[in-house]
N, C-alpha and C positions, 0 to 999 in steps of 0.2 A: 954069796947068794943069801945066806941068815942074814948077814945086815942088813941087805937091800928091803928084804919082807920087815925088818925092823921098821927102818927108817919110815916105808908104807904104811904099816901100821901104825906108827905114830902120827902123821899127818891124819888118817883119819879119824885116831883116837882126838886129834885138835878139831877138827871137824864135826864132831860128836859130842864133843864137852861144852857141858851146861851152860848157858850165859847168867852174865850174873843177873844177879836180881837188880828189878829197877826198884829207885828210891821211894820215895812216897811222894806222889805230887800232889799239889790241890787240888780237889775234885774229886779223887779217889776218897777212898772210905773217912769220912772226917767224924772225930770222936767227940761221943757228945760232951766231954769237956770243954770242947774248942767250939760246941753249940748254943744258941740259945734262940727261943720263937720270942714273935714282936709284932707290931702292927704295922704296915705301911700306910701311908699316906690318906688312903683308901681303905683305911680299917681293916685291909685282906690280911691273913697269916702268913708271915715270911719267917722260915727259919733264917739265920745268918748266922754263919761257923767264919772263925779266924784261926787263923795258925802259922806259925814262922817254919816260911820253906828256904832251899837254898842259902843256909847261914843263916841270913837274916833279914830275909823279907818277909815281910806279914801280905799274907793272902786271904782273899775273901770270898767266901761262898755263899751267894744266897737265893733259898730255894721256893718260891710258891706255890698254895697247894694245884694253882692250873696246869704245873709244868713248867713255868716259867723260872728263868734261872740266871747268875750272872756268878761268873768264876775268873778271877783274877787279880792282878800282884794290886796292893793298895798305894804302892809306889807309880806319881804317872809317869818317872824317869823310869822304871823299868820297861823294858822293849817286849816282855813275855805278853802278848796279846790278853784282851779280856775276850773270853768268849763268855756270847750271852745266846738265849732263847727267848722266844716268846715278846720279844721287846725291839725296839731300834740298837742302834750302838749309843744315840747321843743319851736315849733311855740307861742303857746297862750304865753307863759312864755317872748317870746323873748316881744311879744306887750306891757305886763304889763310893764316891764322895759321901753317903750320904751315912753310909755303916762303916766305913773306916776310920779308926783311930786318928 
């Protein structure tokens, strides 16, 4: 009978145990080392952050002050989506090109 309340015990102590922590993605809190503001095209103020995720892709972030925003891999063979706001796709698509390395 003690085992069996072990054994119970255990699965719910599995059940209960912490997950790990997620990694850092792009998008998430980006440090202003990996910052710098600029002008686009339009003279508007764009910050645009880079930083190597997943090994070794360089991701791009960049943010205007209307809200408007585009976050994703600067690789176009990567599959991980650009999510953007405030813009088209063929828009987000033209920024990536336009502040990646």
């Amino acid at each position: 009978m003690f085992q069996q309340l072990l054994a119970i015990a255990g699965c719910f102590g599995l059940l209960l145990a912490p997950t790990a922590v997620r990694a850092w993605e792009p998008g998430d809190d980006w440090q202003d080392s990996q910052c710098r503001t600029t002008r686009d095209e339009g003279g508007n103020s764009v910050e645009v952050c880079q930083a190597i995720y997943d090994g070794n892709k360089v991701y791009l972030g960049a943010y205007w002050d209307d809200g408007s925003e585009v976050v994703g891999p600067c690789s176009t063979a990567d599959p991980t989506p650009i999510e953007y706001k405030g813009m088209t796709k063929a828009e987000a698509r033209t920024w990536v090109k336009t502040y990646c390395p």
